[in-house]
C-alpha positions as CSV (number, residue, x, y, z in Angstrom):
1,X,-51.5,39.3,9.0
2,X,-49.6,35.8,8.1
3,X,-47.8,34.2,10.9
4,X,-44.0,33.0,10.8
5,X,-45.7,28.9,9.5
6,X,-47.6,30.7,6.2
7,X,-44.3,33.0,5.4
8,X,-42.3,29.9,5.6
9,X,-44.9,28.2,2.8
10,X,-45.1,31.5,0.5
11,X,-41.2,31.3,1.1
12,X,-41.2,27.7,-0.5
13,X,-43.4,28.8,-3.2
14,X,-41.7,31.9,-4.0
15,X,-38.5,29.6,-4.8
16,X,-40.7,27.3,-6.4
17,X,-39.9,24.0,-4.6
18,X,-41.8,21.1,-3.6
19,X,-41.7,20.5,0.4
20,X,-39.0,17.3,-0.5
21,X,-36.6,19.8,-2.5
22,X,-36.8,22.9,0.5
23,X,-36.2,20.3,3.0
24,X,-33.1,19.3,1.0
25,X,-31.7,23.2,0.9
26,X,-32.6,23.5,4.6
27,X,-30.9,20.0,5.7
28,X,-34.2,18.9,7.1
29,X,-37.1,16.3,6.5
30,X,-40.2,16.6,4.3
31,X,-41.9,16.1,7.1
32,X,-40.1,18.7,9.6
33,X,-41.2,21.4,6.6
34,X,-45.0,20.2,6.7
35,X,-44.2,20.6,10.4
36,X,-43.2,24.7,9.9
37,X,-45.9,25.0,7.3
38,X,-48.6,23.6,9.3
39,X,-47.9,25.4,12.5
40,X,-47.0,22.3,14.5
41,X,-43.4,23.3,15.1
42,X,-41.5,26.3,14.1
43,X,-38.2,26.7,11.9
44,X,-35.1,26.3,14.4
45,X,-32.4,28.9,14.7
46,X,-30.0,26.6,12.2
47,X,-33.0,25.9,9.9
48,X,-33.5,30.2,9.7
49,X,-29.9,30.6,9.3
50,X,-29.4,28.7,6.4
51,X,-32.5,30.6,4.9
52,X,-30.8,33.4,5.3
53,X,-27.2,32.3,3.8
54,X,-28.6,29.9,1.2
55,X,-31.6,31.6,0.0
56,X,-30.8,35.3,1.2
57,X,-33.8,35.7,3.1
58,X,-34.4,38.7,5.1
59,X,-34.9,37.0,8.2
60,X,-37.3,39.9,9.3
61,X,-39.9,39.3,6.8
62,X,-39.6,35.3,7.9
63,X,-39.8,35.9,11.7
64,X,-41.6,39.4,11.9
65,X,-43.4,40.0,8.4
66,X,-41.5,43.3,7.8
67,X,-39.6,44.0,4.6
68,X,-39.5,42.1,1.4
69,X,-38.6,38.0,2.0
70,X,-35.5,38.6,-0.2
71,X,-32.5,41.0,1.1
72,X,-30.0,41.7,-1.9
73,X,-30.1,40.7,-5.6
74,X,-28.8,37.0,-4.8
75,X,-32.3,36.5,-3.6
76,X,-34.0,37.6,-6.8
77,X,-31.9,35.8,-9.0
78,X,-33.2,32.1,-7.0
79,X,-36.7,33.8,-8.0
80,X,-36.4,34.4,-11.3
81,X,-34.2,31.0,-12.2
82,X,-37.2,28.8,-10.1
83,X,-39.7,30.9,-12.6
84,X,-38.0,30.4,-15.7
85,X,-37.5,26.9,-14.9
86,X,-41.4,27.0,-14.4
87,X,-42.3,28.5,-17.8
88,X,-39.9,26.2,-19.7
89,X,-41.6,22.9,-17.8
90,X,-44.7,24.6,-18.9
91,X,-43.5,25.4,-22.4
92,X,-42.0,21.8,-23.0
93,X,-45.3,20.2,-21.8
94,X,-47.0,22.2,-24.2
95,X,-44.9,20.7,-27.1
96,X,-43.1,23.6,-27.5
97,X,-39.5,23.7,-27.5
């Protein structure tokens, strides 16, 4: 079973941003999310909370590993934006436009 540091990196990756661009959203350092991601320190209550209120995380899944990571719609939406904005980079790199 992954612990709370490997959900917080497939959390990351689900969204589809780069350590420097989740530690932005979260109000924290690159570093502080290598931190969390290489289980030298764990997220803090505030850095969970605005998870949950700016990425709609179900904080269960984050802290416990129940449930899906998203809780509502909102969630799902930030998915399938960071994966569309994924296949365009990958269109446009490909010459096609």
């Amino acid at each position: 079973m992954k612990n709370l540091n490997e959900r917080v990196k497939i959390l990351r990756k689900q969204l589809g941003f780069s350590q420097e661009e989740f530690a932005a959203k979260l109000g924290v350092t690159k570093q502080a999310i290598s931190n969390m991601e290489t289980s030298k320190s764990t997220p803090s209550p505030m850095v969970l909370f605005n998870m949950h209120v700016n990425m709609d995380v179900n904080l269960n899944y984050i802290i416990a590993g129940t449930g899906d990571i998203f809780i509502t719609e909102k969630g799902n939406k930030a998915l399938k934006a960071s994966l569309l904005k994924e296949f365009e980079q990958m269109l446009k790199s490909r010459g096609i436009e």
